[in-house]
N, C-alpha and C positions, 0 to 999 in steps of 0.2 A: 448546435450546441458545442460538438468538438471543433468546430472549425472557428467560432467564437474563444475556445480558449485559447486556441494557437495566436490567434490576433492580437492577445492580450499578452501572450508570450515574448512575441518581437515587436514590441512596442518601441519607436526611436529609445535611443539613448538615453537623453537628454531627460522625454517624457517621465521614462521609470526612474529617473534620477529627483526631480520634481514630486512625484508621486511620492517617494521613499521620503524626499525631505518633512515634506506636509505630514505623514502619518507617521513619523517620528515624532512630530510636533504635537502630536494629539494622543500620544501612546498611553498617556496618562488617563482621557476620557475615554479612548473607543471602547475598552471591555464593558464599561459600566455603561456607558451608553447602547452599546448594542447589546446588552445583557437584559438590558433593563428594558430595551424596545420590545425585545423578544419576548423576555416575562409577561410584558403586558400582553403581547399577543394569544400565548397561551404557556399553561406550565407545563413540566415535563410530563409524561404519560403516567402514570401508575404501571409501577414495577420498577423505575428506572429515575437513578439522579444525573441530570445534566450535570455537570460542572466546566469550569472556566480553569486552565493551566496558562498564566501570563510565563512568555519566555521573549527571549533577548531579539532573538529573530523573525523574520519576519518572511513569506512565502511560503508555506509547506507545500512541498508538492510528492511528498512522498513519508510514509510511515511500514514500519514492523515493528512486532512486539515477540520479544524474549517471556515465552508462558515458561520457562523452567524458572528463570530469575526474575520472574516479574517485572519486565524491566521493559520500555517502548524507548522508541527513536524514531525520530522527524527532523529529515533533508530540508532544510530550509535555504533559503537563497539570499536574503538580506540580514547580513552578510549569509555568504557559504559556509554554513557549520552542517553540525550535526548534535542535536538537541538529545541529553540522557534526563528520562523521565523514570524517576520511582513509582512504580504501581501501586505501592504498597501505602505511601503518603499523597500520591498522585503530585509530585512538587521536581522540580527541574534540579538534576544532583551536578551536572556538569555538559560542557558545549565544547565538544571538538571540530578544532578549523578545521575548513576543505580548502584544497588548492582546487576549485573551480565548482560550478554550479552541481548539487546534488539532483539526481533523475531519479530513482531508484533506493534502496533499501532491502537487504535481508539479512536474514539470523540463523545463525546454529546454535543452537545451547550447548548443544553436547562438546562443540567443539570452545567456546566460549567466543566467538568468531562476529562480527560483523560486516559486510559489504556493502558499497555503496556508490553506484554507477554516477559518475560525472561528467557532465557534456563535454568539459573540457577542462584541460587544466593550464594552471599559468605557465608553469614551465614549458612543457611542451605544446599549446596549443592544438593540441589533441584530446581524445573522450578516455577514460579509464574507468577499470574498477579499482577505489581503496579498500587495502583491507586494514581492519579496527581488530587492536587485541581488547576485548570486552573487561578485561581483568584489572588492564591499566590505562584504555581509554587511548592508544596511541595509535598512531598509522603505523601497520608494520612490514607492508609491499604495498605497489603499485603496478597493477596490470595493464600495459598497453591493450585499446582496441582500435580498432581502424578506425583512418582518417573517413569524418563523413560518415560513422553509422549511427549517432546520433544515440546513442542506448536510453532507454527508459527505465522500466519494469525488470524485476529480477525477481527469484526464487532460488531457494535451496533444496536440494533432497538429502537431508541429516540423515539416511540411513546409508548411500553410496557417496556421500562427504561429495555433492557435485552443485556447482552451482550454474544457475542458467541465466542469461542476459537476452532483454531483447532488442535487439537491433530495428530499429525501425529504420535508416536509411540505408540498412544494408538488406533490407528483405531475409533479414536472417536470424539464427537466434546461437549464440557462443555460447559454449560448454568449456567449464573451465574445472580441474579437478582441483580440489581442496588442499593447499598447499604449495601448490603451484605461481608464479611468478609470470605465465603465459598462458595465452588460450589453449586449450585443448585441440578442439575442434568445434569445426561451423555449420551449423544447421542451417540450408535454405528455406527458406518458407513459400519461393516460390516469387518470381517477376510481377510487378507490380502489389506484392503485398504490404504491411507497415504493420512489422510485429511489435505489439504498447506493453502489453502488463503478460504478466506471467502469472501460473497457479501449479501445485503440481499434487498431484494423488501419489503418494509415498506407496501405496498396497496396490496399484498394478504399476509403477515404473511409466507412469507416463507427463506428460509436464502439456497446460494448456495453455494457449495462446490464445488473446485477443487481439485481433486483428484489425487496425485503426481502419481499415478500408473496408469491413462487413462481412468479415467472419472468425469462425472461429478455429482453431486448427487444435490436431493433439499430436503429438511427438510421442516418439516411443523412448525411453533412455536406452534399452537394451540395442536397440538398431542408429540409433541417433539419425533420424527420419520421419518425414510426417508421414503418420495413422490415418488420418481421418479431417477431412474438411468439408466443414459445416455450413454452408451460407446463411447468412440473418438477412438476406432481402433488400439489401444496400443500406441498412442503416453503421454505425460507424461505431465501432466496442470499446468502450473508454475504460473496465473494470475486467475480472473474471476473478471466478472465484469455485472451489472443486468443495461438495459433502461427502466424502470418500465413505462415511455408514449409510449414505442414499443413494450412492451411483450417480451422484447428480453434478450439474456445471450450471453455473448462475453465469449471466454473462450480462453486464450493463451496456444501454445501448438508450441512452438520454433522450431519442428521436420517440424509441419506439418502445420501452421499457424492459423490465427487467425479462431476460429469455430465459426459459430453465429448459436445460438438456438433459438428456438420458446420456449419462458416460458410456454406456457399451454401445449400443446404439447410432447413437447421435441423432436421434430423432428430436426434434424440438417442440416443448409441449407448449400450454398457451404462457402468454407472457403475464406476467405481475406488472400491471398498467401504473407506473409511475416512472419519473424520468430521473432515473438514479445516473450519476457517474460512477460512482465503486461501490462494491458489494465484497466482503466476508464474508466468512462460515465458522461458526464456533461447532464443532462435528458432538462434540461432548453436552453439550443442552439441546443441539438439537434446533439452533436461533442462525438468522441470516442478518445478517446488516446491511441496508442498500439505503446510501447517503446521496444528496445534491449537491451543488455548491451555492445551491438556492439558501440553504440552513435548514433541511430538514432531513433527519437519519428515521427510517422505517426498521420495525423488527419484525419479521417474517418467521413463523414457525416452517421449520422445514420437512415436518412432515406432512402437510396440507400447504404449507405455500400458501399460504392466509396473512396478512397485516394482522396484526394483534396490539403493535404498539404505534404510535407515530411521536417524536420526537422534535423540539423546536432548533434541535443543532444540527450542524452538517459538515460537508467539507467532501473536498476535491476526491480524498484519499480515508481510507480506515480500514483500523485490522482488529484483530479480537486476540484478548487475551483468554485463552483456555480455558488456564488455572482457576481466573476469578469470576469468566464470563464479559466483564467491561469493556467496551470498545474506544479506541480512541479514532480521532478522525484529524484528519489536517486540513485548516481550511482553506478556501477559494483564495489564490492567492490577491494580496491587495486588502484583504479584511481586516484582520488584527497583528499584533503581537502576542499568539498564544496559540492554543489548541484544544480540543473539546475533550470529556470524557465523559463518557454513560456507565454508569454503574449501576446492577440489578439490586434489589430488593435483596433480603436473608431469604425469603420464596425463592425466588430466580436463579441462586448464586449457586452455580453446583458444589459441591461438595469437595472439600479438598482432600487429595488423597495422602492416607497417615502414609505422615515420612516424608512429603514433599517441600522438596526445599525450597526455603523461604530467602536467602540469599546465596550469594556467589560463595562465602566463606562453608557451604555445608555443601556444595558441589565437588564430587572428587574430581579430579583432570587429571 
């Protein structure tokens, strides 16, 4: 399955040029058509509303969601933007260009701050992280990272303002401190490994890594070095995901399904048998998110680790807003012009906490 998507990834030229023309041509039928197939198929679960976000672009291969501002964003590649979605109407408020293909996605609230790993950019023909002032929606540095590491997957840790990238061609993972204009420093992961997506548990300082090659690894922030590596038995980690109130680490592995780990430990218990590419954690309900790019997102209670819901949307990618509980998902690229969103139930919806800001104008900075 991950080596299916890489296939689809470096497609000739010409082909993905062709493909973009024809589903440009149809942007007008695919939602309603694939909306309407799927409806037929089955309706959303009880608890939870599907819905349909039409946007300009087209490829999501990457999402995160601002839970202070309620606010999500999706790396799309047709063209290279970066898609601002209001949580609050669920509707597209504005699209910033990228100088070269979106990989990655993260956020700081606190700092009003986003990030956004590029395989490459036009200028330099080189990979970079941009940084996005959240405030006014603009690029406002550009971090050189080396030629050839190909970045993916990023995180932030909002308590030590640090941000982490992972380098899959460099078998490493770049730490860059918040504010900054250069890497930091560089995490080995170790020879022959392929670091994809990142997670981080903010309450022990430690940042996880899925490991494109079948495992999993933990970094320590305070030593910047790997802790602990986990092997999953040769299947290939396309997601990870940390429940910092369960000590736990979900880790997607599409072969063999979903793994849950013991964070201290690392002992790995049995798998949740479905073939997810990415998985979330909302820590505050207590709910897991594990999506296909099949078109189907599973909700997983995370204290039994039981399906309780099954969903008829999906996607490559998804992350969970906090605040409202709702997940958004980015899908398989090649699908639509849009993006999914799940939204719980008044049951479901945790509870907003009094005084929580509802936009960026009640944010002090």
């Amino acid at each position: 399955m991950s080596q299916s998507r890489r296939q689809i990834w470096h497609l000739p030229q010409r082909v993905r040029t062709f493909c973009v023309a024809v589903l440009s041509a149809l942007a007008m039928l695919l939602p309603t058509m694939l909306l309407g197939a799927d409806s037929a198929a089955a309706a959303p679960a009880v608890g939870y509303t599907a819905s349909f976000i039409p946007t300009t672009g087209l490829d999501s291969l990457a999402v995160a969601v601002d839970s202070v501002h309620h606010i999500t964003y999706f790396g799309e590649l047709v063209p290279a933007e970066l898609t601002v979605i209001d949580d609050a109407n669920n509707s597209v408020t504005t699209t910033i260009p990228l100088a070269g293909s979106p990989r990655g996605v993260a956020v700081d609230p606190g700092t009003d701050t986003i990030y956004v790993t590029l395989l490459f950019t036009t200028a330099t023909n080189s990979p970079a992280v941009v940084v996005i002032n959240g405030s006014t929606n603009t690029i406002s540095t550009t971090i050189p990272l080396p030629a050839g590491s190909n970045p993916g997957g990023m995180a932030v840790d909002t308590s030590t303002k640090t941000v982490y990238v992972a380098e899959e061609g460099a078998a490493a993972v770049a730490v860059i401190t918040e504010g900054s204009s250069s890497v930091t420093t560089t995490v080995s992961t170790g020879t022959g490994t392929r670091p994809y997506q990142l997670a981080i548990d903010e309450s022990r300082g430690v940042v996880w890594v899925a490991d494109n090659n079948s495992e999993v690894q933990e970094i320590s922030e305070t030593s910047d070095s790997v802790t602990q590596t986990i092997s999953l038995g040769g299947a290939a980690v396309d997601s990870i995901a940390v429940d910092p109130a369960n000590s736990t680490v979900y880790a997607a592995t599409p072969a063999d399904g979903l793994a849950v780990i013991n964070e201290t430990s690392g002992a790995v218990g049995p798998y949740i048998n479905i073939a997810a590419f990415a998985v979330a954690v909302d820590p505050g309900s207590g709910t897991v998110f594990a999506s296909t790019n099949a078109g189907t997102t599973w909700i997983i209670d995370a204290s039994s680790n039981a399906i309780v819901d099954t969903i008829p949307r999906g996607g490559l990618q998804i992350a969970a807003d906090t605040g409202t509980g709702s997940a958004y998902a980015a899908p398989y690229p090649g699908q639509i012009n849009g993006v999914f969103v799940l939204t719980p139930s008044a049951a479901r919806r945790p509870p907003r906490t009094p005084g929580r800001p509802s936009s960026r104008a009640q944010v002090r900075r």
